[in-house]
py3Dmol code that shows the C-alpha trace and the ligand (Angstrom):
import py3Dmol

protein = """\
ATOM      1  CA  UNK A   1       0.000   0.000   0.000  1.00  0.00           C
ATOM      2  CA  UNK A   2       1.846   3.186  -0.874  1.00  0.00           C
ATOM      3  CA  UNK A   3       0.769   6.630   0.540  1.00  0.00           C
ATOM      4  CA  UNK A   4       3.269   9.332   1.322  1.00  0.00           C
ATOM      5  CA  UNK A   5       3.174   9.379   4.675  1.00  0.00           C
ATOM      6  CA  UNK A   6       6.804   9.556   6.677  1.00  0.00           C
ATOM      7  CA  UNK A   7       7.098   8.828  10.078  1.00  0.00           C
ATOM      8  CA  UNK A   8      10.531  10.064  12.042  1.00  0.00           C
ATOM      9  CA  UNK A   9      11.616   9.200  15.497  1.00  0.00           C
ATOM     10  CA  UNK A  10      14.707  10.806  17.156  1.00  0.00           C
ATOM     11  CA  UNK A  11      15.670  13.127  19.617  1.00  0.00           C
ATOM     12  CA  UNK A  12      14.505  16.612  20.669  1.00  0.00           C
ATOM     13  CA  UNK A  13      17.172  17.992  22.228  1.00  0.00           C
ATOM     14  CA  UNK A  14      18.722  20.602  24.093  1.00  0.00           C
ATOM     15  CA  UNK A  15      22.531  21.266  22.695  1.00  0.00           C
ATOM     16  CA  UNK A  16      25.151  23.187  23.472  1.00  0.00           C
ATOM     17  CA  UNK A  17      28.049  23.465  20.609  1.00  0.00           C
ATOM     18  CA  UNK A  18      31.201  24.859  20.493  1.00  0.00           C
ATOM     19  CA  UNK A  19      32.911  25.468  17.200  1.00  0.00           C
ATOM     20  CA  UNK A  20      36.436  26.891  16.853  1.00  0.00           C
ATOM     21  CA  UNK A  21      35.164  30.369  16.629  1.00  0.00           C
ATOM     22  CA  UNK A  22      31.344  30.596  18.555  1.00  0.00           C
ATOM     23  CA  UNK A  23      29.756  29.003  21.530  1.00  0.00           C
ATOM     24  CA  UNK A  24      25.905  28.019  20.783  1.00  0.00           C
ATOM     25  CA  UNK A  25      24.738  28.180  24.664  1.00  0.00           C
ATOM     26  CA  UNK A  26      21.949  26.265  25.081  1.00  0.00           C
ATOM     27  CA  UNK A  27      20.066  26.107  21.611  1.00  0.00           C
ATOM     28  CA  UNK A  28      17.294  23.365  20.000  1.00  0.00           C
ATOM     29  CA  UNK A  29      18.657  20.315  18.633  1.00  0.00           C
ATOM     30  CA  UNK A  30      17.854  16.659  18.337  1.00  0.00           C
ATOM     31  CA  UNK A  31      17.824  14.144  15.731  1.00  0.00           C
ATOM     32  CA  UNK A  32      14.300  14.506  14.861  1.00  0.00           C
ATOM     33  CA  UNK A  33      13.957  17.747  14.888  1.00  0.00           C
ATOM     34  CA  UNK A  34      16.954  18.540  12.105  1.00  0.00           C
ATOM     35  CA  UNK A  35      15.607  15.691  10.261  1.00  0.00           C
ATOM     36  CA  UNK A  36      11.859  16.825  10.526  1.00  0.00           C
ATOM     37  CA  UNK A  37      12.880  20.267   9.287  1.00  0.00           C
ATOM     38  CA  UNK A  38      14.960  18.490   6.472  1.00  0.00           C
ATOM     39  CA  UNK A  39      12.262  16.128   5.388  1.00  0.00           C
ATOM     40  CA  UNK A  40       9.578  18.857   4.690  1.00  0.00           C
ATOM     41  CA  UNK A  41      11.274  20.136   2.202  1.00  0.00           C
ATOM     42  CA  UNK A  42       9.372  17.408   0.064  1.00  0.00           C
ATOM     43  CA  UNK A  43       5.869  16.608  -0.133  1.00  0.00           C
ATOM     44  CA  UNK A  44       5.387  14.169   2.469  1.00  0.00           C
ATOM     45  CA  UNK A  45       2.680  13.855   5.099  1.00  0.00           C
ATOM     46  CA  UNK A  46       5.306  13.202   7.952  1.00  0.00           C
ATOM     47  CA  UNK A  47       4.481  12.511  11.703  1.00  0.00           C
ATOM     48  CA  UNK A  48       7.642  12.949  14.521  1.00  0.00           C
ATOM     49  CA  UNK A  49       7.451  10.304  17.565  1.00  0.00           C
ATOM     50  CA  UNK A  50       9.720  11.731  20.219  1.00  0.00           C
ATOM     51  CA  UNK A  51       9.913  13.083  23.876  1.00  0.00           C
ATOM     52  CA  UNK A  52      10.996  15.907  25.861  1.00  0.00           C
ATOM     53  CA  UNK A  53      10.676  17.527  29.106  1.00  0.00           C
ATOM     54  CA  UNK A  54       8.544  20.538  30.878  1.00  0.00           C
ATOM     55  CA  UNK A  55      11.402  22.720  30.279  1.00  0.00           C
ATOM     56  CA  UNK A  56      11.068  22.358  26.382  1.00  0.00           C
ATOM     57  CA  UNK A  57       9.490  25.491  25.078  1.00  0.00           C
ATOM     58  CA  UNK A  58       6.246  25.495  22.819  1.00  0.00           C
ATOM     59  CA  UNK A  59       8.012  27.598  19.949  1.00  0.00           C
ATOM     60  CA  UNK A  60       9.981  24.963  19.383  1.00  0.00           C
ATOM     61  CA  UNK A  61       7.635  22.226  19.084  1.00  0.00           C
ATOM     62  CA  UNK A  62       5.585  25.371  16.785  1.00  0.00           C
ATOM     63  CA  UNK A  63       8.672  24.838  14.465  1.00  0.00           C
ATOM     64  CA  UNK A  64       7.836  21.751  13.572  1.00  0.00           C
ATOM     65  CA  UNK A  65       4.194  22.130  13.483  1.00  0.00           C
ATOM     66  CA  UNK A  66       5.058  25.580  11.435  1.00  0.00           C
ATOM     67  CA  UNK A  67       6.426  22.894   8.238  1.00  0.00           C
ATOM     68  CA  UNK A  68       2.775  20.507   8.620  1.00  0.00           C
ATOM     69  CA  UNK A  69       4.580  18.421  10.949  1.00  0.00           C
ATOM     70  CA  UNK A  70       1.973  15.941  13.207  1.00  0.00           C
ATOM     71  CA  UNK A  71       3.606  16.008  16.137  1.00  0.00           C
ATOM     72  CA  UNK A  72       0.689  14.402  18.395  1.00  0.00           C
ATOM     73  CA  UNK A  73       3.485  11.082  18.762  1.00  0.00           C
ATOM     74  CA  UNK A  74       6.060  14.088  20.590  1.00  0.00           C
ATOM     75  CA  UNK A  75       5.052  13.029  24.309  1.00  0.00           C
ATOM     76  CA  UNK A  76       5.882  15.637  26.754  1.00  0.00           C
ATOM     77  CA  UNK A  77       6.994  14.880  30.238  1.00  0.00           C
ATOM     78  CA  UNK A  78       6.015  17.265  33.274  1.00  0.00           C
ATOM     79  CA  UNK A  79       8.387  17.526  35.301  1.00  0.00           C
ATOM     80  CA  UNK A  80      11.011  15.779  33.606  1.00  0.00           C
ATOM     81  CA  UNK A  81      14.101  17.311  31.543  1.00  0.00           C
ATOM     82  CA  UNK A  82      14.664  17.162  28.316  1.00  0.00           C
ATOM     83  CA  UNK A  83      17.468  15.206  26.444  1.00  0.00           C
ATOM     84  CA  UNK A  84      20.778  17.674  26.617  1.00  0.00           C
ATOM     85  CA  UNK A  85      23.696  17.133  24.804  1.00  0.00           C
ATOM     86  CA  UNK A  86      27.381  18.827  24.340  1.00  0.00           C
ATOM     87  CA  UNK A  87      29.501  18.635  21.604  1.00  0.00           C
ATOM     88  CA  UNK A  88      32.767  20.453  20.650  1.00  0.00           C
ATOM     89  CA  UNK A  89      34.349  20.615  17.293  1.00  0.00           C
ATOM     90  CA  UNK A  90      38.430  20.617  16.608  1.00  0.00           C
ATOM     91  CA  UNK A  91      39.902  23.269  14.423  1.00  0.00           C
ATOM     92  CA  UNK A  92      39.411  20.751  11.729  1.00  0.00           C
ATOM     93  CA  UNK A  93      35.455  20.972  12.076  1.00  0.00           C
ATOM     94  CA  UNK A  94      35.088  16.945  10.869  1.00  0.00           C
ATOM     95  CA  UNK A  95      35.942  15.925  14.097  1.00  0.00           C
ATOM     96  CA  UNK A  96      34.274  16.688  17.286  1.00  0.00           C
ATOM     97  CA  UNK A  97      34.345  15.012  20.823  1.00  0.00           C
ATOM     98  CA  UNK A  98      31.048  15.242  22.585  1.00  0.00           C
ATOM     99  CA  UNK A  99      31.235  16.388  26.444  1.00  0.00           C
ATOM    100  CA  UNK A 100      28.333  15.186  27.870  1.00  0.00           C
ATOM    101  CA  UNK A 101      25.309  13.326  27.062  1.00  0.00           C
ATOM    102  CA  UNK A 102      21.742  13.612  29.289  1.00  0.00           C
ATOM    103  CA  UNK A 103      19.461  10.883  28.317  1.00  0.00           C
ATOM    104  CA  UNK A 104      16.996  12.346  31.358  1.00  0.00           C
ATOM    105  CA  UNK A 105      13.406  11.900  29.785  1.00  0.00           C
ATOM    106  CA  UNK A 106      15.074   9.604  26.627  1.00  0.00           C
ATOM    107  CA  UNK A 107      15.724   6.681  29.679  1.00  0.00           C
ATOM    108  CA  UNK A 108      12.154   6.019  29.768  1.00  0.00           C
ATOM    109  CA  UNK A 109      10.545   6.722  26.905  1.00  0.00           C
ATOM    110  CA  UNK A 110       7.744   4.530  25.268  1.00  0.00           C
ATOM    111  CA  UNK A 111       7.289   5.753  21.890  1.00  0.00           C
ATOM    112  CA  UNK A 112       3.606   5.757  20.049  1.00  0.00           C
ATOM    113  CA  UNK A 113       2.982   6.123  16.913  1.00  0.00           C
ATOM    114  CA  UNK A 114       0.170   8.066  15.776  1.00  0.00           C
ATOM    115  CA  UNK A 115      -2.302   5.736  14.533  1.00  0.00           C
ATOM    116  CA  UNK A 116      -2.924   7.457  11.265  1.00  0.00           C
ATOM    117  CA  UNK A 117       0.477   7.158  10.634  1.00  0.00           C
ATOM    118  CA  UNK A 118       1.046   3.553  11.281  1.00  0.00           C
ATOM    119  CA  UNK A 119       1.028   2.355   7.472  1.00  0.00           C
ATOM    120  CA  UNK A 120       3.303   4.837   6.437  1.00  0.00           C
ATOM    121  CA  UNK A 121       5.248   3.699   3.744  1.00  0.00           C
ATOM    122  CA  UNK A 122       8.476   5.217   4.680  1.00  0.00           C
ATOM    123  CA  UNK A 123      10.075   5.119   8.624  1.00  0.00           C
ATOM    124  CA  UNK A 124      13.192   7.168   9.328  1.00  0.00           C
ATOM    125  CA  UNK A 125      14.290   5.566  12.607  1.00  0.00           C
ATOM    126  CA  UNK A 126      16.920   8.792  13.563  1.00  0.00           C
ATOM    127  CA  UNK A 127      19.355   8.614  16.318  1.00  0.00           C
ATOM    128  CA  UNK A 128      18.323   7.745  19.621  1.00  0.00           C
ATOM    129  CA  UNK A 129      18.400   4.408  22.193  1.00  0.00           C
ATOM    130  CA  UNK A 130      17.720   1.294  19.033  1.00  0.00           C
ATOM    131  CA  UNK A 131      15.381  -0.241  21.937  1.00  0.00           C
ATOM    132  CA  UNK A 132      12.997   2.685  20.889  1.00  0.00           C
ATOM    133  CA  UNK A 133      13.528   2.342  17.352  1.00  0.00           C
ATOM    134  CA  UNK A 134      12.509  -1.178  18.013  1.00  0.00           C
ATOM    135  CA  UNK A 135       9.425  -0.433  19.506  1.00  0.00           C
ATOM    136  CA  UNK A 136       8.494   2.054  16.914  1.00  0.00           C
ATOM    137  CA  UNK A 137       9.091  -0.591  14.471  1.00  0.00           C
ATOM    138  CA  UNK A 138       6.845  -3.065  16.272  1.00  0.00           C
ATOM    139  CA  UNK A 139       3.546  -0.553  16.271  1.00  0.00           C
ATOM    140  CA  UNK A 140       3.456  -0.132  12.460  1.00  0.00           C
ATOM    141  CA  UNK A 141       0.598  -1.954  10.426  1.00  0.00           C
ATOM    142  CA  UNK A 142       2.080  -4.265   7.554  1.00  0.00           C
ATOM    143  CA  UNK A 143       2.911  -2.323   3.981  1.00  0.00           C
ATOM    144  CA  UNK A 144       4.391  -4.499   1.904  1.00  0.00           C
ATOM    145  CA  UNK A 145       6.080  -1.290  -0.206  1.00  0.00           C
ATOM    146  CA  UNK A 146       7.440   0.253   3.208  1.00  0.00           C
ATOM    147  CA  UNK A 147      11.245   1.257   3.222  1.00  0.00           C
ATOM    148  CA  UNK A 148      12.647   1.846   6.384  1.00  0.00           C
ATOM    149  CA  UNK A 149      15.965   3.649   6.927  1.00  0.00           C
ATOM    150  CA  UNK A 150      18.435   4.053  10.204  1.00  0.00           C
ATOM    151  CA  UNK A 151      20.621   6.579  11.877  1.00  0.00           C
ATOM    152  CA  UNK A 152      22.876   5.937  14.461  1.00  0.00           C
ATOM    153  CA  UNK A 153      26.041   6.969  15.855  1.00  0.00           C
ATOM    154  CA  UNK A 154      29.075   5.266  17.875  1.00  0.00           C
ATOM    155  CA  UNK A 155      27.133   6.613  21.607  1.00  0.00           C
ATOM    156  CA  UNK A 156      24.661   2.927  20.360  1.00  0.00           C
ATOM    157  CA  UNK A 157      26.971   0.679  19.376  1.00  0.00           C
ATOM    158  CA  UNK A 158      28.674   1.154  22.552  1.00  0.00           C
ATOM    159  CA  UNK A 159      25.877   1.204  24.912  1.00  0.00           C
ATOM    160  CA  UNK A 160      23.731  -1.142  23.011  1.00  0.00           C
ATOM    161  CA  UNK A 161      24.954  -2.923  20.364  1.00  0.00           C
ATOM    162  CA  UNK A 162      22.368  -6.048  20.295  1.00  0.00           C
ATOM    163  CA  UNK A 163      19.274  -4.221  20.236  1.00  0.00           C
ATOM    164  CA  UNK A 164      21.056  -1.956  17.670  1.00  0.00           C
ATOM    165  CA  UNK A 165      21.817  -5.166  15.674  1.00  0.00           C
ATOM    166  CA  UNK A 166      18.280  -6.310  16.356  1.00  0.00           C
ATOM    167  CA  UNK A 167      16.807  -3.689  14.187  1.00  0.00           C
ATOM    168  CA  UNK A 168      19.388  -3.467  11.827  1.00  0.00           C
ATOM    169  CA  UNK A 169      17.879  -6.722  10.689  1.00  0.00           C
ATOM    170  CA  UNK A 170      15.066  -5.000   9.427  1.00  0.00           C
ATOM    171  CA  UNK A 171      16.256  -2.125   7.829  1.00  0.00           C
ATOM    172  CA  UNK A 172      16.222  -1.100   4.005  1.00  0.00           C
ATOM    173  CA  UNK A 173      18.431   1.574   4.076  1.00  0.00           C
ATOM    174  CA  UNK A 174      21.348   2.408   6.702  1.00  0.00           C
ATOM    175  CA  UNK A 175      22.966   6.093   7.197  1.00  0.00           C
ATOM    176  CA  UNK A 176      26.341   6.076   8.848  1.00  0.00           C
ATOM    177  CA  UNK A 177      29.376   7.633   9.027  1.00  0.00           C
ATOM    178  CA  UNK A 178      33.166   6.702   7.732  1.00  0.00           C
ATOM    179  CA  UNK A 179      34.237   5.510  11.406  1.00  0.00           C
ATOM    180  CA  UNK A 180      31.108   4.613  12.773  1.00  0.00           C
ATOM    181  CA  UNK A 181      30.431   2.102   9.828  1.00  0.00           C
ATOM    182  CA  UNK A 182      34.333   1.118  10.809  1.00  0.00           C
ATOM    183  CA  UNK A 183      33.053   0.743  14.121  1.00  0.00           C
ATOM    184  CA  UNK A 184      29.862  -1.251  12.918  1.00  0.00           C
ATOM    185  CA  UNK A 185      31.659  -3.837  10.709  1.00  0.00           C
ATOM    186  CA  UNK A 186      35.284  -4.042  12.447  1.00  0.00           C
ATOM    187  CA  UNK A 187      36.694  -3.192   9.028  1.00  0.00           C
ATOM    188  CA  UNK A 188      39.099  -0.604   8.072  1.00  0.00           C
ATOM    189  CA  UNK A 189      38.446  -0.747   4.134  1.00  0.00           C
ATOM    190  CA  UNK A 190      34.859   1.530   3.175  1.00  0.00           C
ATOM    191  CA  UNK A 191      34.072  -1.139   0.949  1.00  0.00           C
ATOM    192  CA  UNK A 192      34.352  -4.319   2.840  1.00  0.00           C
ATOM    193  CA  UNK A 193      32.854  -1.856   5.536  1.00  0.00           C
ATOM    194  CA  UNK A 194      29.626  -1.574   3.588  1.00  0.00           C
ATOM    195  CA  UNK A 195      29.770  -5.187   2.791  1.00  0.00           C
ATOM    196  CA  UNK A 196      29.654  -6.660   6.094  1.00  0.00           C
ATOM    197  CA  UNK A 197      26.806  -4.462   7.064  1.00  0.00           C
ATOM    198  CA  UNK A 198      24.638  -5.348   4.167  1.00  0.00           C
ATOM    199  CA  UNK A 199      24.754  -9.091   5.726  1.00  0.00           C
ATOM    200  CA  UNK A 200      23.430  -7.295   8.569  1.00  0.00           C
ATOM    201  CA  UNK A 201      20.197  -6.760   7.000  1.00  0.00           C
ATOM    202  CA  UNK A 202      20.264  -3.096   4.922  1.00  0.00           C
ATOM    203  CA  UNK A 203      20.287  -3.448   1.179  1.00  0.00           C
ATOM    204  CA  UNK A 204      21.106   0.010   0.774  1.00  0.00           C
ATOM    205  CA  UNK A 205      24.929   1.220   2.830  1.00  0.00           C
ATOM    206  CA  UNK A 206      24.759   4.739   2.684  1.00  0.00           C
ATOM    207  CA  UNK A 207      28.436   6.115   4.085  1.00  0.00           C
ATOM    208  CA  UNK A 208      28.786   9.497   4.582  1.00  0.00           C
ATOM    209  CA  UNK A 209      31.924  11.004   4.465  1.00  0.00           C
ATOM    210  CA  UNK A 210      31.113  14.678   6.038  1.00  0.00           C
ATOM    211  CA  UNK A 211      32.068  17.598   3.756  1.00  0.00           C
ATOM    212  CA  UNK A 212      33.554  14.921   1.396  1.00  0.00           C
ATOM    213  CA  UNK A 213      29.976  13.597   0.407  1.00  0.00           C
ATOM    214  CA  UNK A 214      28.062  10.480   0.680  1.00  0.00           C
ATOM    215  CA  UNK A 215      28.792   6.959  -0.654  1.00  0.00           C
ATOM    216  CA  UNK A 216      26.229   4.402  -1.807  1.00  0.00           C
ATOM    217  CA  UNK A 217      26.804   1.004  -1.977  1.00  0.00           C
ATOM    218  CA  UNK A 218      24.183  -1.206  -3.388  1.00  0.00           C
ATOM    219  CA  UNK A 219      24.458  -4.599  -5.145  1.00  0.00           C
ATOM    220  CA  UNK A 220      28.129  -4.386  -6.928  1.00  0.00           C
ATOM    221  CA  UNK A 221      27.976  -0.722  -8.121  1.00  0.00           C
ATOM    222  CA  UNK A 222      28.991   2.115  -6.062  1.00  0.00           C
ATOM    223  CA  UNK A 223      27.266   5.717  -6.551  1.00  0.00           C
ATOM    224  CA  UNK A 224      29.238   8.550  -4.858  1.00  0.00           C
ATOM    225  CA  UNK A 225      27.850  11.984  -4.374  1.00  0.00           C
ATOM    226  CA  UNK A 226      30.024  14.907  -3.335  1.00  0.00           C
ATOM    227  CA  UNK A 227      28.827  17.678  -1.401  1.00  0.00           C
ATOM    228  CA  UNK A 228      28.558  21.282  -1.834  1.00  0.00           C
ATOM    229  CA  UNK A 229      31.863  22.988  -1.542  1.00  0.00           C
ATOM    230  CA  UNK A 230      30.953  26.102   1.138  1.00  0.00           C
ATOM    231  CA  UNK A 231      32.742  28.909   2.009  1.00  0.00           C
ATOM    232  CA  UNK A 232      31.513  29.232   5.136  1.00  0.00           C
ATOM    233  CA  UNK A 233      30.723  26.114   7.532  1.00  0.00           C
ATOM    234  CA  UNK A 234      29.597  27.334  10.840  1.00  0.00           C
ATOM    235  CA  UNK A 235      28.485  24.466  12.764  1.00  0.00           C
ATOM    236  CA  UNK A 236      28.262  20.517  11.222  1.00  0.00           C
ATOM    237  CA  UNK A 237      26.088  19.868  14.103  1.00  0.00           C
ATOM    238  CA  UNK A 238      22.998  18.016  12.656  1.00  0.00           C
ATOM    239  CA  UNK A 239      24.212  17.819   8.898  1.00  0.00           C
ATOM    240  CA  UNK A 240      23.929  14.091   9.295  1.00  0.00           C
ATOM    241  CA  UNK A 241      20.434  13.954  10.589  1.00  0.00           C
ATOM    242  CA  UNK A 242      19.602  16.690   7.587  1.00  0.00           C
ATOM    243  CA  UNK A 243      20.501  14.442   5.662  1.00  0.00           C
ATOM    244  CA  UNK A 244      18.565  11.515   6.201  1.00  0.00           C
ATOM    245  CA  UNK A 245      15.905  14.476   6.551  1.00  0.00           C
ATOM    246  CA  UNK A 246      16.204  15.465   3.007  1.00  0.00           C
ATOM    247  CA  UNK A 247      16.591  11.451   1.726  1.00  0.00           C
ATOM    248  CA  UNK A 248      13.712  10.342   3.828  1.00  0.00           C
ATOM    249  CA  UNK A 249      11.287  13.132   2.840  1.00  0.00           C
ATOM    250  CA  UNK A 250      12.106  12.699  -0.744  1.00  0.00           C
ATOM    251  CA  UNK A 251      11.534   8.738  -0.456  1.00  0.00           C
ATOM    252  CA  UNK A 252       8.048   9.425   0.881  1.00  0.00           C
ATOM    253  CA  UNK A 253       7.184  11.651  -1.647  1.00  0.00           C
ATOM    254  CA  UNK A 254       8.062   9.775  -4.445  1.00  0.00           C
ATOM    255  CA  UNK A 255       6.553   6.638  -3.113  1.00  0.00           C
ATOM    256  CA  UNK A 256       8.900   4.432  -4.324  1.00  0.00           C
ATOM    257  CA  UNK A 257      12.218   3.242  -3.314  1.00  0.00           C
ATOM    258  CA  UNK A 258      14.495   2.344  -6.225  1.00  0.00           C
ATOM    259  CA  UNK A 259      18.259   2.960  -6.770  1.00  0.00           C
ATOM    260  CA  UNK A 260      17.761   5.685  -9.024  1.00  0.00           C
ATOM    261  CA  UNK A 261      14.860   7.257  -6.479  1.00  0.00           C
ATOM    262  CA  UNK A 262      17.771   6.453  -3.947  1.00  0.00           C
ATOM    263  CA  UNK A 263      20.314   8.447  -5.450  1.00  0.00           C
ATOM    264  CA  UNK A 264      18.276  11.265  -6.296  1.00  0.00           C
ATOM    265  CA  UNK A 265      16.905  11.020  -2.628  1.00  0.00           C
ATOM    266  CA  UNK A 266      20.950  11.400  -1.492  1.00  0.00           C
ATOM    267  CA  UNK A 267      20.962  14.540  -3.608  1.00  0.00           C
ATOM    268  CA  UNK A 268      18.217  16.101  -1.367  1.00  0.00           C
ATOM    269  CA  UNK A 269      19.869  14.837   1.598  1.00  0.00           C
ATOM    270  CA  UNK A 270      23.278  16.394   0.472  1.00  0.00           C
ATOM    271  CA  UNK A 271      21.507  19.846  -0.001  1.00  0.00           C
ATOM    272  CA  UNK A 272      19.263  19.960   2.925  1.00  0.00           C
ATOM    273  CA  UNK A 273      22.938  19.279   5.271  1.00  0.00           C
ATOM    274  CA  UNK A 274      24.556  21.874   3.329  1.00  0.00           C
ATOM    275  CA  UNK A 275      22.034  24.480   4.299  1.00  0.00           C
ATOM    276  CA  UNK A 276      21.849  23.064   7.585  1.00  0.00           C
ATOM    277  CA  UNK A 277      25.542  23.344   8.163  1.00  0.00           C
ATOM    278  CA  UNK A 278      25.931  27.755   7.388  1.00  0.00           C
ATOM    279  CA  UNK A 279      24.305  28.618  10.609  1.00  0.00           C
ATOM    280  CA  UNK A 280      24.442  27.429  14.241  1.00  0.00           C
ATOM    281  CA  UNK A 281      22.326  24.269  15.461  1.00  0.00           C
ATOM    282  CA  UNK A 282      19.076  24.596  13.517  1.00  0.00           C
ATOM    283  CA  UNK A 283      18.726  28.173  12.540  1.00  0.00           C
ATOM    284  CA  UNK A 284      19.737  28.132   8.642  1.00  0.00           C
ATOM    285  CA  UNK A 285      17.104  25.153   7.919  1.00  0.00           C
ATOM    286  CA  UNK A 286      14.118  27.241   9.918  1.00  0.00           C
ATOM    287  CA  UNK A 287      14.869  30.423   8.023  1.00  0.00           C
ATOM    288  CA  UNK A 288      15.477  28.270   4.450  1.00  0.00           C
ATOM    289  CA  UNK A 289      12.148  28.416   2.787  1.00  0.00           C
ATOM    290  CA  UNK A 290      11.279  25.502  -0.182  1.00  0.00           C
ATOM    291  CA  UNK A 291      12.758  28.097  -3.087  1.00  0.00           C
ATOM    292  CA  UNK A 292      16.017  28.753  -1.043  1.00  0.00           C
ATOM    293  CA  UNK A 293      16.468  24.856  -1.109  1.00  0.00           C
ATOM    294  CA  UNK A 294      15.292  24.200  -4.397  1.00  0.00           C
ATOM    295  CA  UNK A 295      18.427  26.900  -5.309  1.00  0.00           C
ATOM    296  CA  UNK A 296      20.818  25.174  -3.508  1.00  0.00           C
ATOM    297  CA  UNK A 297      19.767  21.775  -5.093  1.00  0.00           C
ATOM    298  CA  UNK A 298      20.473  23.648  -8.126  1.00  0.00           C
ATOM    299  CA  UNK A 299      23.609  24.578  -7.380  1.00  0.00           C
ATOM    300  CA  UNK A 300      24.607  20.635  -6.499  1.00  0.00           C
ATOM    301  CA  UNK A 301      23.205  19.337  -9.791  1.00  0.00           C
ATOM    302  CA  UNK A 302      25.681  22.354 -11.831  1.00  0.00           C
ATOM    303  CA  UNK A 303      28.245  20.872  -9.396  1.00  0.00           C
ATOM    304  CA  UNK A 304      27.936  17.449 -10.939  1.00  0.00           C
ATOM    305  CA  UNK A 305      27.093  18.573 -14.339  1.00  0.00           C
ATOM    306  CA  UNK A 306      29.886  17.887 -17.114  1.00  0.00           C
ATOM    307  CA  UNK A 307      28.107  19.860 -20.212  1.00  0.00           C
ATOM    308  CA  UNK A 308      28.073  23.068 -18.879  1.00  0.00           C
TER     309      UNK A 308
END
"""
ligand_1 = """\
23
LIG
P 24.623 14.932 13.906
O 25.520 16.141 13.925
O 23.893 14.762 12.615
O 25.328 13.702 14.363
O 23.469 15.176 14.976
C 23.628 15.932 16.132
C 22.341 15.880 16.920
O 22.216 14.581 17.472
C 22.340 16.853 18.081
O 21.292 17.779 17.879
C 22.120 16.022 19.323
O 21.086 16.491 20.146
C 21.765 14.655 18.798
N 22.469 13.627 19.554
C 23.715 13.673 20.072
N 24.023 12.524 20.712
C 22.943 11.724 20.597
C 22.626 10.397 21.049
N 23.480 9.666 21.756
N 21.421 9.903 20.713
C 20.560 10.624 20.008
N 20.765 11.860 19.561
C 21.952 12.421 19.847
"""
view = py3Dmol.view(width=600, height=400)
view.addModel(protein, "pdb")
view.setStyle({"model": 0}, {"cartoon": {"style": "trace"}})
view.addModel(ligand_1, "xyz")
view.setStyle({"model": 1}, {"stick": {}})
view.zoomTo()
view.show()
């Protein structure tokens, strides 16, 4: 059954970055929320399923709701605290160490999925605890056409690798990064990288490689898409969940999950991180309206184009 309906879980977050030239103080974050901004970009009818605490305020939540965003599966906790994490980026902004993580009302959350939403045909399982992403998985109604995708990051595999592995299993189409798909398979080589985690379930290995673009490995031939050179990257916080944002959204629009619906579903990904990258924590992708993105995407396809 194919409809265009997207549903996202992931955190909504409180973070606090530090780049090599700004501090953020405390500022809106979370996995969902960069990749709900991301994903309406396309037309999808997209649902988040998250949680956060009394102390997260209501224009936050408004900017989700702002983009047609159903965010009746966001639970909100009174008196508990919302999810707080802080990361700090080396002069070479690629890497970053992360100071502290608060799981606070993340440690006991029981996700539901809106029930309108249950036979969506597209499920971006974003970063957060894979025990949750395992009980999102386990409210949705069969849909034989359904692609379901996965973030995660190294915090998981550490913490809690089996469940991780558990829904692995069922996913279509993985979204990692160079070390953490290291980390995943044990291997050093990209390739043999991707290849031991397709065993692990995902037909589709998507490695990103941060501001040296994404890599797609399906069946024996690899599609590589660079990312927009920028002159000014102010804070790679969130590119990664942008861009399973912009891939997701794209997938549920289109209804169909192909390789060539795929690759032209990285392309949106690629764009919405690049907007999502020239401003601190989510600011650029709330001020980007459809035309500003629909530029930049634009701009990526010239990048790639050979004839002019
Ligand atoms: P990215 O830069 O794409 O890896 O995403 C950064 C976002 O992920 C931040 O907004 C954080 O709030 C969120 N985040 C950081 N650590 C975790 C974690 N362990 N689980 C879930 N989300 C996280």
């Amino acid at each position: 059954m194919k409809n265009n309906k997207l549903v996202i879980v992931g955190t909504m977050a409180f973070d606090e970055i530090i780049t090599p030239t700004a501090e953020s103080g405390k500022i809106l974050g979370g996995a969902a929320t960069y990749i709900g901004l991301a994903a309406a970009y396309a037309d999808a009818d997209i649902a988040a399923v998250s949680v956060v605490g009394e102390d997260f305020p209501e224009e936050h939540l408004s900017l989700l709701t702002n983009r047609g965003i159903d965010i009746s599966g966001v639970e909100q906790v009174m008196g508990g605290k919302s999810f707080y994490w802080k990361g700090k980026y080396h002069t070479n902004m690629n890497k970053r160490d992360t100071l502290d993580t608060q799981l606070n009302v993340l440690a006991d959350f029981n996700p539901t999925v809106p029930k309108k939403h249950r036979d969506a045909s597209v499920v971006m399982l974003g970063n957060l605890d894979p025990k949750v992403q395992r009980k999102v998985l386990d409210q949705l109604t069969p849909n034989p056409s359904r692609t379901v995708l996965l973030d995660t990051m190294n915090f998981w595999m550490d913490l809690e690798l089996a469940a991780l592995l558990d829904v692995i299993k069922e996913v279509d189409v993985i979204t990692i990064n160079d070390e953490e798909a290291m980390q995943l398979s044990g291997q050093t080589n990209l390739v043999l990288a991707a290849k031991a985690i397709h065993k692990m379930g995902p037909e589709f290995v998507i490695i990103k490689k941060g501001e040296h673009g994404a890599l797609l490995f399906y069946k024996d031939q690899p599609f590589f898409a660079p990312a927009l050179p920028l002159e000014n990257v102010v804070d790679p916080t969130g590119a990664g969940d942008s861009f399973a944002g912009g891939l997701s959204g794209y997938l549920a629009a289109q209804n169909t999950t192909t390789a060539p619906v795929i690759k032209k579903g990285i392309l949106y990904g690629t764009t919405a991180a690049s907007l999502c990258v020239g401003a601190m924590g989510t600011a650029n992708l709330v001020q980007s309206s459809k035309a500003d993105f629909l530029a930049q995407l634009q701009k990526l396809e010239r990048l790639r184009n050979i004839s002019a």
